[in-house]
C-alpha positions as CSV (number, residue, x, y, z in Angstrom):
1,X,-17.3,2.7,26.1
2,X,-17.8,-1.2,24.7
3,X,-16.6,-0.1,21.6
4,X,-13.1,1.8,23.0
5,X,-12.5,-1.1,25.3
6,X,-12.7,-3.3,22.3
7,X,-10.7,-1.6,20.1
8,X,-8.0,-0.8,22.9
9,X,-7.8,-4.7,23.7
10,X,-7.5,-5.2,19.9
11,X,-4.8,-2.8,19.6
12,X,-2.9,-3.6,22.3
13,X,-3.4,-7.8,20.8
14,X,-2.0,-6.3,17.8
15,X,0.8,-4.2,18.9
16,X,2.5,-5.4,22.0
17,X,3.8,-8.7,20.1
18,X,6.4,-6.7,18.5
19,X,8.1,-4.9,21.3
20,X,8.0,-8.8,22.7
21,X,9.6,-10.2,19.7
22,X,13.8,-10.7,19.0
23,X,13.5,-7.3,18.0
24,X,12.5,-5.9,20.8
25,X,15.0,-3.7,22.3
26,X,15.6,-1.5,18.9
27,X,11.5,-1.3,18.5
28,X,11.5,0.0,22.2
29,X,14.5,2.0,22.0
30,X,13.0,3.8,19.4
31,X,9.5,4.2,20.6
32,X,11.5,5.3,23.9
33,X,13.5,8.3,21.6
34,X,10.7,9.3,20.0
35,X,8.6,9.8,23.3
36,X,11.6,11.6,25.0
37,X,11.9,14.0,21.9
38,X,8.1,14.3,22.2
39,X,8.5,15.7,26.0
40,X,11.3,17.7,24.6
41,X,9.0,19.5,22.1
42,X,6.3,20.4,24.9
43,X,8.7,21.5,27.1
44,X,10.0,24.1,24.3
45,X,6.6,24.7,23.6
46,X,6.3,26.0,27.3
47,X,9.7,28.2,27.0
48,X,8.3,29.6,23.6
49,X,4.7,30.8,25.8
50,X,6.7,32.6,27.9
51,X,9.0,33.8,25.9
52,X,5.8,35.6,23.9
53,X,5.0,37.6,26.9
54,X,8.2,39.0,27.4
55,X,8.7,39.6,23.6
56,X,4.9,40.8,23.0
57,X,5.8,43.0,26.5
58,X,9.0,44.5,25.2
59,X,7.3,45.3,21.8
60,X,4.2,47.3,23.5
61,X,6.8,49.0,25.5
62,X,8.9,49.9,22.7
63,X,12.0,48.1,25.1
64,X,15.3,48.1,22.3
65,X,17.2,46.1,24.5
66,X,14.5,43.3,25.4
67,X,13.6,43.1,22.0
68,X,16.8,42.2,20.8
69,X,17.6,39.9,23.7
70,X,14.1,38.1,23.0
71,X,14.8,38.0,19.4
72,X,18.4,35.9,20.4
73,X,16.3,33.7,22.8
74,X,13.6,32.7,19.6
75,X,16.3,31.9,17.3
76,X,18.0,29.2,19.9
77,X,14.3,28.1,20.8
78,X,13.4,27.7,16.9
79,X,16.9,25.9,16.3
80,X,16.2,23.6,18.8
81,X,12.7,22.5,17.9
82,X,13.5,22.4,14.2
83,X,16.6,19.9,15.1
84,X,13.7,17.7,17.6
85,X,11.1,17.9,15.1
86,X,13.6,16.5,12.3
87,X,15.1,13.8,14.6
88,X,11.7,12.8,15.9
89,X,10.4,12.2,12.2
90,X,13.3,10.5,11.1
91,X,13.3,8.2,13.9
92,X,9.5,7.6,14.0
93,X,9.6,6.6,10.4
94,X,12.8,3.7,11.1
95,X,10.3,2.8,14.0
96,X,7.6,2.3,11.3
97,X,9.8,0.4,9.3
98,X,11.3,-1.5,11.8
99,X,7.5,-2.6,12.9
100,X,6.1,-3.0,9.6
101,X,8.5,-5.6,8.3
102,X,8.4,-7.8,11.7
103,X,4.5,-7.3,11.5
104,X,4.4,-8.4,7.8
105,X,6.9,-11.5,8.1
106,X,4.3,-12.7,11.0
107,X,1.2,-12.1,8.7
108,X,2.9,-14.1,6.2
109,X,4.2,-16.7,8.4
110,X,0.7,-17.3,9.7
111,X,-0.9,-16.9,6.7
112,X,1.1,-19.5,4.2
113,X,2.0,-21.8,6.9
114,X,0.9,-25.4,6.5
115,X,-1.8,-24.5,4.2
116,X,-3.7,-22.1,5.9
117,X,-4.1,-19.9,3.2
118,X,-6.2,-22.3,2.0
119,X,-8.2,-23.2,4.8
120,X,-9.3,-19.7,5.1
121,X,-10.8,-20.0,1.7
122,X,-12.8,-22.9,2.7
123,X,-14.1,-21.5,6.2
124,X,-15.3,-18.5,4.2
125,X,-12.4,-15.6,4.3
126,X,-13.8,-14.1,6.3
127,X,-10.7,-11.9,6.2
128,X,-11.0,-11.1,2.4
129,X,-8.5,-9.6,0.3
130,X,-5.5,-10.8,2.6
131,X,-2.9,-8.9,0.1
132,X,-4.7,-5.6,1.0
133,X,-4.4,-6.6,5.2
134,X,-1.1,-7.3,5.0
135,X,0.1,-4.0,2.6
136,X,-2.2,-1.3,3.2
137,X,-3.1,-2.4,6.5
138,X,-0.1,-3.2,8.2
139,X,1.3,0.7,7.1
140,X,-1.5,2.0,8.2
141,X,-2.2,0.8,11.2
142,X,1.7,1.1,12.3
143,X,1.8,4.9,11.3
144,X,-1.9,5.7,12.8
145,X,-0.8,3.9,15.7
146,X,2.0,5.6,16.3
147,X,0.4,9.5,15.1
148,X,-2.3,8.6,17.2
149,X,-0.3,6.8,20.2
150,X,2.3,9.6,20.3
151,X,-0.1,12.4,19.7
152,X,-2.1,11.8,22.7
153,X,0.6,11.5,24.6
154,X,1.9,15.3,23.6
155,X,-1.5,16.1,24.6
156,X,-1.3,15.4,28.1
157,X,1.9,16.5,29.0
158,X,0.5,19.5,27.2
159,X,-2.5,19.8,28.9
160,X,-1.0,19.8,32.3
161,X,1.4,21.7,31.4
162,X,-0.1,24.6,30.3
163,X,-2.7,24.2,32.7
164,X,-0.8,25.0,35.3
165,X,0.2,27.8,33.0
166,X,-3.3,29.0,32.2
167,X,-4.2,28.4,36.5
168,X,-2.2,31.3,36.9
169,X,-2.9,33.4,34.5
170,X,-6.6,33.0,35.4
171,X,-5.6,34.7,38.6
172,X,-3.9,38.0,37.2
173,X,-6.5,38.5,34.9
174,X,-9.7,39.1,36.0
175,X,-13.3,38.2,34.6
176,X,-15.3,40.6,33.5
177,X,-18.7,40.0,32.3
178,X,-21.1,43.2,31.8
179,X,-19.2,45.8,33.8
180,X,-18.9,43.2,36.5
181,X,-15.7,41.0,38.0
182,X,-16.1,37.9,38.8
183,X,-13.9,35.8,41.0
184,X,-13.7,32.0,39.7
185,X,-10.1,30.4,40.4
186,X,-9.1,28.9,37.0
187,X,-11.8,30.4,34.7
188,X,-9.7,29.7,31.8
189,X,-8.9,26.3,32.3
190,X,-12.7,25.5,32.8
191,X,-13.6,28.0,29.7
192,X,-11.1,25.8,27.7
193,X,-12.7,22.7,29.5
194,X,-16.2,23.2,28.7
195,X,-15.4,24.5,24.9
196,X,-14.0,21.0,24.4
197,X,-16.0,19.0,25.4
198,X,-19.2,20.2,23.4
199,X,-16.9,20.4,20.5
200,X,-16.0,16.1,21.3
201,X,-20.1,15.4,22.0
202,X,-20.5,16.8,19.0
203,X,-18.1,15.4,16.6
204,X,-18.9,12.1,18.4
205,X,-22.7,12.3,17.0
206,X,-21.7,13.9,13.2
207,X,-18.8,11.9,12.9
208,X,-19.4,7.8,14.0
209,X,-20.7,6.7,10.8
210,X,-17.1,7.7,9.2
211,X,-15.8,4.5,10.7
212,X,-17.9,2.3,9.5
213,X,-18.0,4.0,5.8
214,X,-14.0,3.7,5.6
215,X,-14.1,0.2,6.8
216,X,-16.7,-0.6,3.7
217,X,-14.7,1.9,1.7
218,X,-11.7,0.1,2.2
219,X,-12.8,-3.4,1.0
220,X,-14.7,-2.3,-1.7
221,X,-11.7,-0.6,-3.1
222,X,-9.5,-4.3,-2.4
223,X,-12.7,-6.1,-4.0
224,X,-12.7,-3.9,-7.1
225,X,-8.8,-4.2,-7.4
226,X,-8.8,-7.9,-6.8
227,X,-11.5,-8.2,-10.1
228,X,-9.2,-5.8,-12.1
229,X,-6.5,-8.3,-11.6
230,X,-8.8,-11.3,-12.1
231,X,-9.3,-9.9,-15.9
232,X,-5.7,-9.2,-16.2
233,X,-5.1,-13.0,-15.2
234,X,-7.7,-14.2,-17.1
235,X,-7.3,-12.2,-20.3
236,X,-7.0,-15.2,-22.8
237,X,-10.7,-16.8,-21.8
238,X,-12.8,-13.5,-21.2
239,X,-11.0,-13.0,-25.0
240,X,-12.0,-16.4,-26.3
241,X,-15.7,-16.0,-25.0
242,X,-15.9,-12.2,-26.5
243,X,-16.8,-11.6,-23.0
244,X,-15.4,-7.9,-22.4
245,X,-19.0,-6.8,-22.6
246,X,-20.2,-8.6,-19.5
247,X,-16.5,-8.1,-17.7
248,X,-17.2,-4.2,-18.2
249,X,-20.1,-4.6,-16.7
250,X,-19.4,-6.4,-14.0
251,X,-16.1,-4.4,-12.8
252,X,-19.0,-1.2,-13.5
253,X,-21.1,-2.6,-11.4
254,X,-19.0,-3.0,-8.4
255,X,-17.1,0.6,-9.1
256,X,-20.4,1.9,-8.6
257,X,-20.3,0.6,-4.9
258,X,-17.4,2.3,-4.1
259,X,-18.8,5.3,-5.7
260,X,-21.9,4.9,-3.8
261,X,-19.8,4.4,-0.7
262,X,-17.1,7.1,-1.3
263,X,-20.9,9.8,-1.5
264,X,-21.5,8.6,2.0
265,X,-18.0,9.5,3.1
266,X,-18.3,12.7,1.7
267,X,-21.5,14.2,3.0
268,X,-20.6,12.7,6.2
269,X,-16.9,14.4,6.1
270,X,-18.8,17.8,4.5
271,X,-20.5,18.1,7.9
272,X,-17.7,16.8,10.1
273,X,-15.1,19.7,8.4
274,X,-18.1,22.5,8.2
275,X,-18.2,21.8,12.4
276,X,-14.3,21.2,13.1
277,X,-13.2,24.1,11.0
278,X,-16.0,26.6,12.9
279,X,-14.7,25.2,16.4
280,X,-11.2,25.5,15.1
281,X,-12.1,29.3,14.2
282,X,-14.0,30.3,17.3
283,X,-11.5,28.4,19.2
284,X,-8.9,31.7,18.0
285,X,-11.1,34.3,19.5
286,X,-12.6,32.2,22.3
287,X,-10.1,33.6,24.9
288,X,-10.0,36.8,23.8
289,X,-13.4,37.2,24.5
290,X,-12.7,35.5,28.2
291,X,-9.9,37.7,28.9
292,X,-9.8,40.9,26.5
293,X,-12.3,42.9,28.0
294,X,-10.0,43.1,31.6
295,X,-7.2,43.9,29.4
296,X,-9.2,47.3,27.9
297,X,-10.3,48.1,31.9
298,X,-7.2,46.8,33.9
299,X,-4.0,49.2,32.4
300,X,-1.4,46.7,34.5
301,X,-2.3,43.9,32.1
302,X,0.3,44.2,29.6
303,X,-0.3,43.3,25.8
304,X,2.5,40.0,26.6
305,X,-0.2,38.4,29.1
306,X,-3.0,38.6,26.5
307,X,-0.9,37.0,24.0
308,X,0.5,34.4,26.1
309,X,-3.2,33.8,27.5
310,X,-4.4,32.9,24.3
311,X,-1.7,30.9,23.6
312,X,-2.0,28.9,26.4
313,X,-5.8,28.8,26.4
314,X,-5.1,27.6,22.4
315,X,-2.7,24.5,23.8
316,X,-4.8,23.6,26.3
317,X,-7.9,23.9,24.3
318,X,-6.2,21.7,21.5
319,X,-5.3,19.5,24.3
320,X,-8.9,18.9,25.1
321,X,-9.9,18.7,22.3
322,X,-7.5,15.9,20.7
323,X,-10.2,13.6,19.9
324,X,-11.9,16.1,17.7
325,X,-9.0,17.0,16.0
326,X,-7.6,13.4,14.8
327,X,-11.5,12.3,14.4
328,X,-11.3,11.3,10.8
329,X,-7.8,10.0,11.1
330,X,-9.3,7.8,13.9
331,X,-12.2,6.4,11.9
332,X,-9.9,5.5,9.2
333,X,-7.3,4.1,12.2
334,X,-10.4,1.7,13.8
335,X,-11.3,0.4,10.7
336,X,-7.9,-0.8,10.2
337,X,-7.5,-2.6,13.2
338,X,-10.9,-4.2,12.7
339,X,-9.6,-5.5,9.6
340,X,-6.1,-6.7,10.7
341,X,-8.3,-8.5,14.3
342,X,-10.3,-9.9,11.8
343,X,-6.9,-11.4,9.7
344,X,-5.8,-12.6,12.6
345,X,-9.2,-14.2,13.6
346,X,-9.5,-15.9,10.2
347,X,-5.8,-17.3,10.5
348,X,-6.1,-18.5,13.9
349,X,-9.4,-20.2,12.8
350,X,-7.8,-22.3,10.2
351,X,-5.4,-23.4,12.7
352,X,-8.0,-24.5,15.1
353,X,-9.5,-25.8,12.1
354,X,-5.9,-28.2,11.5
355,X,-6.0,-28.7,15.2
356,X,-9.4,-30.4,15.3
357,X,-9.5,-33.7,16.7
358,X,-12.6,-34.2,14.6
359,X,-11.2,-33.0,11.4
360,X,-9.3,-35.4,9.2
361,X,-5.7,-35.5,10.8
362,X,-2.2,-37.2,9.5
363,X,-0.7,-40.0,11.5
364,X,3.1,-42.0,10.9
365,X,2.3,-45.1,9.2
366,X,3.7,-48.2,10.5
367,X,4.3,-49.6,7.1
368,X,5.8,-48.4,3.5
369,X,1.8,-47.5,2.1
370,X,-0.1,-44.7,3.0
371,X,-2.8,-46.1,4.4
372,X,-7.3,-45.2,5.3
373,X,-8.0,-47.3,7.9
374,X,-11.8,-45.6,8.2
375,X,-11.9,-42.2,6.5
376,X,-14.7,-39.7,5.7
377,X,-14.4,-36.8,4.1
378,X,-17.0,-34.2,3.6
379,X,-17.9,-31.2,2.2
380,X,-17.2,-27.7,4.2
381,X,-21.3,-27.8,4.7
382,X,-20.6,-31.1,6.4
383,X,-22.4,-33.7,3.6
384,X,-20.5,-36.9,3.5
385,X,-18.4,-36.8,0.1
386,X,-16.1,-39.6,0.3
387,X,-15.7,-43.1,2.6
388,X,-12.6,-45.2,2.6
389,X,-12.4,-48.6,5.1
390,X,-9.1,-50.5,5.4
391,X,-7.4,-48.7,2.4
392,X,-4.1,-48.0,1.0
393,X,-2.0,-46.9,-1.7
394,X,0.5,-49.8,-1.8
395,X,4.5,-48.8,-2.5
396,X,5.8,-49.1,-5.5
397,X,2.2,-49.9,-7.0
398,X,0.6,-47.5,-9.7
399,X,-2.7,-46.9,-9.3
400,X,-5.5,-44.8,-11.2
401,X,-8.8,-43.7,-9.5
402,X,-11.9,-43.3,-11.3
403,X,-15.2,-42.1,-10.6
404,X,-18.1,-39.9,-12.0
405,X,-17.5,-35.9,-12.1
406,X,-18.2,-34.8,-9.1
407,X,-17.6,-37.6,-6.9
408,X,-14.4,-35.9,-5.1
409,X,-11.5,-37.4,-6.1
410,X,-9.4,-33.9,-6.4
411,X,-11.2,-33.7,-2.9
412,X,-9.7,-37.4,-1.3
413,X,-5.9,-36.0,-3.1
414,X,-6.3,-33.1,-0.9
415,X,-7.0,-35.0,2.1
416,X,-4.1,-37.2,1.5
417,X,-2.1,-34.1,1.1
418,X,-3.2,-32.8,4.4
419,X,-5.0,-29.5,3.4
420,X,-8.8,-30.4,3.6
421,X,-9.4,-30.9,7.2
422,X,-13.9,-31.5,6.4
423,X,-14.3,-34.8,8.0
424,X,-13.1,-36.9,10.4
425,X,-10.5,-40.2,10.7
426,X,-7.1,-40.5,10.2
427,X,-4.6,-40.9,6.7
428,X,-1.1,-42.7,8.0
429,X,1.8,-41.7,6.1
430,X,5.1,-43.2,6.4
431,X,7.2,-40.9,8.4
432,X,9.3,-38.7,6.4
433,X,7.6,-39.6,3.3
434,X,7.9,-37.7,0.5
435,X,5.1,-36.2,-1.5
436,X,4.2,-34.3,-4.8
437,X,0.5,-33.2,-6.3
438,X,0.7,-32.6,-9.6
439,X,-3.3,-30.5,-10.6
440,X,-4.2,-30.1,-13.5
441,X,-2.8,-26.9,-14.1
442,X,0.5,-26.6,-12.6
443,X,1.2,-23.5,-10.5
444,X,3.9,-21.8,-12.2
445,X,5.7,-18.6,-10.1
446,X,6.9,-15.1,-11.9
447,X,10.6,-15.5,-12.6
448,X,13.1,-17.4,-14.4
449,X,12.4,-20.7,-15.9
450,X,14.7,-22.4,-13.8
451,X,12.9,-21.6,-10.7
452,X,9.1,-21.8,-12.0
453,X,10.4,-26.0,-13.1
454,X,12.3,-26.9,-10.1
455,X,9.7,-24.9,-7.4
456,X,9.2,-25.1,-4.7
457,X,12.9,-26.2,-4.3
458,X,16.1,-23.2,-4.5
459,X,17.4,-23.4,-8.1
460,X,21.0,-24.0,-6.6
461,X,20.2,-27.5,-5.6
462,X,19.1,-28.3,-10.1
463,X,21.9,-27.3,-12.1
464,X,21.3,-26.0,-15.0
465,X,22.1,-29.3,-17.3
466,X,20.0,-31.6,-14.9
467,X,17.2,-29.2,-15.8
468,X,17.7,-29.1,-19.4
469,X,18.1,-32.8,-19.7
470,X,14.0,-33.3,-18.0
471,X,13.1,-30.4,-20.5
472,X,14.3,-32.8,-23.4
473,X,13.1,-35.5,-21.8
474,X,9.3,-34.4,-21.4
475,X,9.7,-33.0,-25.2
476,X,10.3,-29.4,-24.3
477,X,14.1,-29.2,-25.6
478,X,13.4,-25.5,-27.2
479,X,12.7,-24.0,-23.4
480,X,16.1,-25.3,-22.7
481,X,18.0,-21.9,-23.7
482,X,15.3,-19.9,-21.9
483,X,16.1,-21.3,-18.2
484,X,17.6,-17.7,-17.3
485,X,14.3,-15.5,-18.7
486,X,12.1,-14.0,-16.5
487,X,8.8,-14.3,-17.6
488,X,4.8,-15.0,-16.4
489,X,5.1,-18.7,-17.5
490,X,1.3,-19.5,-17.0
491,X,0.5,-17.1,-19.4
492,X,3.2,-17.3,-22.1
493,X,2.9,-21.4,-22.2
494,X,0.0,-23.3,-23.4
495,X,-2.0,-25.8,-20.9
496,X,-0.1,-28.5,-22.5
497,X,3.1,-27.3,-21.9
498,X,2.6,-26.2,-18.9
499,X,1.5,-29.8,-17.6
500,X,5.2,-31.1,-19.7
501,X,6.7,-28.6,-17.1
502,X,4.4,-30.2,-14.5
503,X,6.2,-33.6,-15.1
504,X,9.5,-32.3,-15.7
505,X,9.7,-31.0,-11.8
506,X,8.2,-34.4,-10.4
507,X,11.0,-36.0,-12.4
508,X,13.7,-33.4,-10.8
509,X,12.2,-33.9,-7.2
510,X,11.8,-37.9,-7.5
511,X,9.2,-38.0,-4.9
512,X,8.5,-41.5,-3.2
513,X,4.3,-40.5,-3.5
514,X,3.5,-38.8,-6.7
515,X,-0.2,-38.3,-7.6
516,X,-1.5,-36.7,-10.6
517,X,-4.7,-35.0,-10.8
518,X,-5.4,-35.0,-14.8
519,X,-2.2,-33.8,-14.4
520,X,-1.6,-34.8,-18.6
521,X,-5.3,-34.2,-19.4
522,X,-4.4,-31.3,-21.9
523,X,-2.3,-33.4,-24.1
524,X,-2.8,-36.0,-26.9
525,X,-3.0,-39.7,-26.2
526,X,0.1,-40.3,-28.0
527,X,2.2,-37.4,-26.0
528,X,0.3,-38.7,-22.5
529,X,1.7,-42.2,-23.0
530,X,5.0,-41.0,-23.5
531,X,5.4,-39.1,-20.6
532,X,3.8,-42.3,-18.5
533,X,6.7,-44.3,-19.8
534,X,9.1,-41.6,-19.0
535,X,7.5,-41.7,-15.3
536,X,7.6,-45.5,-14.7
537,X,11.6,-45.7,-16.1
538,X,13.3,-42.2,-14.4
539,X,11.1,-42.9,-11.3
540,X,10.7,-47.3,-11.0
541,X,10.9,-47.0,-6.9
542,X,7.9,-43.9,-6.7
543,X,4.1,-44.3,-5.8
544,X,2.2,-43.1,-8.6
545,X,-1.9,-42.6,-7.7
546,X,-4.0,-40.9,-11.2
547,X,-6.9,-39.7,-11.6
548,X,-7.9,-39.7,-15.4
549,X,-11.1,-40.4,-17.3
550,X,-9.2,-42.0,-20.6
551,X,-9.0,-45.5,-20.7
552,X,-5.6,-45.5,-22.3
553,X,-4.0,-45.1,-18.9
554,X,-5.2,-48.5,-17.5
555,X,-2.1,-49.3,-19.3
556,X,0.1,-47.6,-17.5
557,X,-1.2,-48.5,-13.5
558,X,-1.3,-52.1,-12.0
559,X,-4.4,-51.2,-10.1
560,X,-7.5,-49.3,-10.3
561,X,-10.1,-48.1,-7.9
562,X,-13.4,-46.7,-8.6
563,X,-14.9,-44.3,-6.5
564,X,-18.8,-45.8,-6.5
565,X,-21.8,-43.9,-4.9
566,X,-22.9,-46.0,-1.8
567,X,-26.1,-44.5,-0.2
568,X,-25.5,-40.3,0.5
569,X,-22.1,-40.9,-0.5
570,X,-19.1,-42.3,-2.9
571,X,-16.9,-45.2,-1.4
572,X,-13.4,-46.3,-2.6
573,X,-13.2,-50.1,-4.5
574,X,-10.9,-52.2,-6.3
575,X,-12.5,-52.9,-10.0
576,X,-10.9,-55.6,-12.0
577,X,-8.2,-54.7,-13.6
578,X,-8.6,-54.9,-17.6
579,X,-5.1,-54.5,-18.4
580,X,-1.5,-54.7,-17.2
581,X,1.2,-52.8,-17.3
C-alpha cells in the first residue's frame, strides 16, 4: 500500500501541473472528450449484451423476423462504436501531444536554466541520462498514463454496469451443483469476484520484480547508448591511441548487462504470460461452468441468456481483474515515473543547491571591478580548493593567473561565472555586467557557421560581413565562404581553429569581462601573440583575466596573480610583474 500511495502522489506531482498550466483548458477539454467517449463506449457495450440475447434468442428459435431486425440493430451499434473508438484515438493522441510538448518545454526549462544542467553533474546525476527522461520518458509516461488512467476508468463504469446486469441474471438462472439448487443472490457477481481476485494475488507475487527489472532495463539501455555516442564523439582519439580494442570491450562489457538484465525480464514475463494467458482461458469457460448446467435442466432458459451471461460475467470479470491484465504495462508505467520523480528531484536539487546561502552566491558590486571580498571555494567533497581575501579583477586591467596543475584555476573561473556553487562567500559583479568564458575547447553547436561563431547570440543580430571581417581577422579568411554550411564544427576543425573561432565570437560579442581559460593553448607562440594584439586593439575598454602556463603572455597582461598553496589550500597573490605590456 506504501508503494501505490507513493507512486499515486508521484503521479499526481507529475501530472496535474499541466492541466494547471496556460494550456489548461485544451489539455482538460480533451481529457474531458475522451472520458465522455469512454462512457459512450460502455454504454454501447451494454446495448450490444443485450442485444446478444435477443439475437442468440431469435437464432435458437429460428425467429426470421427478429433476426433480421437484430441484424439492423448490430449494424447501427457497430457504426457507432467504430465512429467512438476512431474519435477517441484521435483525440487521445492530440491530448498526448498536446501534454508531451508542455511537459518537455518544462524539463528543458528546468533542466538548462541558469546552469543547472551542470550542477546536477556535480551533485552526482543522480538523474542519469537526462536525454533518455525527457524523450522516452516523457512519451511514455504520458501515453501509460493516459492507457492506464482512462482504462481504469472504463473498468468501473463497466464493472457496475454489468453488475447490475449480471445481479439479475444471477436470479433467473439458478445454481446447480450436483443435482442440487442453490439459492445465493448474485452468485455470479461473487463467482466473477472471487476468480479475480486470486488471479490479482497471484500476478502480484509472479509479477513485482518486473518493475524493478524494467527500471534497470531502461537505464542500462540509455547507459549503453550514451557510450555508443561517446565513441562516435570521440572517434579521432580512440583512432589516434589504436584504442578500438579496449572501446569494444568496454561497450561488450556493458551490452552484456543489458543482456543479463533483458534474461531476468524474460523468465520473469515467461511465468507472468504462462499464468495470465491460463486465467484469460479459464476465464472463457468459467461461467459456463456456473451457469450451463441450469441451462441443460431448466428448458425456459433460452440459449440468448447463456450467451449474454457469459458476456457479462466476461466484462465484469475483466473488470476485476484490470490490474492483472495491464500488469506488465504497469511495471514498465512505475518505472517511468520513478525515473521522471527522480529528474525532477535532481533538478530541484541543483536549485536548492544555487539557493544555498552557504554556497558561493553573486552580489551587484558597488564599483566597475568584480570583486572577492573573502571567498572559498571547495571541492564537491567539501576540501578547501581555493581562498581569495580583499580581491578583484580591476576594469580595464589585463590580468593572467598562474598556478600549479591542479590548483583550480578553471575552478575560481567557474565561480566567477556563477556555476560552481562548492563553498561559501560572496563574488560582486557590477550590475548588468557583461561576461564571456572562453575554455579551452570552445563549444561549437551543429549548424551553420554563422551560428556556431556568433552563439549563443541569434545570427540576425551579426551580419554576414561583420562575421567575415573577425574570421580574417583571427586568420581564418578561408571559412569565410562557408558561413551558410551546416556542419559538426568540433569535429571537422582542428583544436587550433576552433580556439581562432573561440576568439572571433568574444570579438563579435565585445564583452566588458572576458576571461580565457588556455583559451589559445593549442596554437603557436607566434599565432597566440597575434590574436592577444588583436584582443587588446578591437576590445581596449574589456576586462581580460588568463590563465596560461607560457611565459610569453606576461607580455600581453599588466598584472599577474599566482595561485600559491597556503596550508590545505591555494590562495590568490599579486607576483611582481616581470614585464609590461
Amino acid at each position: 500500500m506504501n508503494n501505490i500511495r507513493s507512486t499515486l502522489a508521484a503521479v499526481w506531482r507529475i501530472a496535474t501541473p499541466y492541466f494547471n498550466s496556460e494550456d489548461k483548458w485544451a489539455g482538460r477539454g480533451l481529457l474531458g472528450a475522451v472520458i465522455a467517449i469512454e462512457l459512450l463506449l460502455v454504454g454501447n457495450d451494454v446495448l450490444v449484451n443485450q442485444w446478444r440475447n435477443r439475437f442468440y434468442t431469435a437464432l435458437q428459435n429460428k425467429d426470421w423476423d427478429s433476426f433480421k431486425r437484430e441484424m439492423l440493430v448490430f449494424c447501427a451499434l457497430a457504426t457507432v462504436a467504430v465512429v467512438l473508438g476512431v474519435y477517441q484515438l484521435y483525440l487521445n493522441q492530440w491530448l498526448q501531444i498536446r501534454w508531451r510538448n508542455w511537459m518537455t518545454n518544462q524539463y528543458l526549462g528546468g533542466w538548462l536554466h541558469d546552469a543547472n544542467h551542470y550542477r546536477m553533474q556535480l551533485q552526482g546525476d543522480t538523474a542519469d541520462n537526462p536525454d533518455q527522461r525527457m524523450s522516452d520518458d516523457v512519451k511514455l509516461f504520458v501515453e501509460r498514463t493516459l492507457q492506464i488512467g482512462v482504462g481504469l476508468l472504463s473498468s468501473i463504469v463497466t464493472l457496475v454496469s454489468f453488475v447490475v446486469i449480471l445481479w439479475g441474471l444471477s436470479a433467473s438462472v439458478p445454481l446447480l451443483l450436483f443435482g442440487s439448487d442453490f439459492s445465493i443472490p448474485g452468485y455470479l457477481v461473487w463467482g466473477a469476484l472471487v476468480y479475480a481476485i486470486f488471479g490479482t494475488l497471484l500476478t502480484q507475487w509472479i509479477g513485482s520484480p518486473l518493475v524493478n527489472l524494467d527500471f534497470h532495463q531502461q537505464r542500462l539501455e540509455a547507459d549503453f547508448r550514451f557510450n555508443l555516442v561517446r565513441v562516435r564523439e570521440n572517434s579521432e582519439q580512440i583512432a589516434l591511441l589504436k584504442g578500438e580494442g579496449a572501446e569494444r570491450e568496454r561497450l561488450s562489457d556493458r551490452f552484456s548487462r543489458v543482456v543479463a538484465n533483458w534474461y531476468g525480464i524474460m523468465s520473469r514475463t515467461k511465468r507472468l504470460t504462462a499464468f495470465t494467458q491460463s486465467y484469460a482461458q479459464a476465464a472463457v469457460v468459467f461461467p459456463f461452468a456456473l451457469a450451463g448446467p441450469a441451462y441443460f435442466v431448466d428448458k425456459s432458459i433460452q440459449l440468448g441468456a447463456l450467451i449474454q451471461i457469459a458476456e457479462a460475467f466476461g466484462k465484469v470479470q475483466d473488470a476485476l481483474s484490470f490490474f492483472v491484465s495491464v500488469y506488465r504495462t504497469m511495471a514498465e508505467w512505475r518505472a517511468v515515473i520513478a525515473r521522471l520523480d527522480g529528474f525532477e528531484g535532481s533538478i530541484a536539487g541543483a536549485e536548492q543547491l544555487a539557493r544555498d546561502a552557504a554556497s558561493i552566491h553573486t552580489a551587484p558590486a558597488a564599483g566597475g571591478a568584480i570583486t572577492l571580498p573573502q571567498l572559498l571555494v571547495k571541492l564537491p567533497n567539501g576540501a578547501p580548493l581555493v581562498s581569495a581575501d580583499r580581491f578583484s579583477f580591476r576594469p580595464g586591467e589585463r590580468t593572467l593567473v598562474t598556478g600549479p596543475s591542479g590548483a583550480g584555476k578553471s575552478t575560481l573561473f567557474r565561480a566567477v561565472a556563477g556555476i560552481w556553487p562548492f563553498g561559501h562567500g560572496a563574488i560582486e559583479i557590477p550590475a548588468d555586467a557583461t561576461l564571456m568564458m572562453l575554455p579551452q575547447r570552445p563549444y561549437l553547436p551543429i549548424g551553420s557557421l554563422h551560428a556556431a561563431i556568433v552563439y549563443p547570440g541569434e545570427t540576425a543580430q551579426y551580419d554576414a560581413r561583420r562575421v567575415r571581417d573577425v574570421l580574417a581577422a583571427v586568420g581564418l579568411p578561408q571559412l569565410a565562404v562557408r558561413l551558410d554550411e551546416e556542419a559538426h564544427w568540433n569535429r571537422m576543425l582542428s583544436l587550433g581553429e576552433q580556439q581562432r573561432l573561440g576568439i572571433a565570437r568574444a570579438l563579435l560579442h565585445a564583452p566588458q569581462f572576458l576571461f580565457l581559460d588556455e583559451a589559445t593553448a593549442s596554437l603557436d607562440e607566434p599565432s597566440e601573440a597575434a590574436l592577444y594584439r588583436l584582443i587588446t586593439e578591437r576590445l581596449p575598454a574589456t576586462t581580460i583575466v588568463s590563465i596560461g602556463h607560457r611565459s610569453t603572455l606576461d607580455a600581453f597582461h599588466q598584472r599577474n596573480v599566482v595561485l600559491v598553496r597556503d596550508s590545505d589550500r591555494f590562495t590568490l597573490r599579486d607576483a611582481v610583474k616581470a614585464a609590461a605590456s
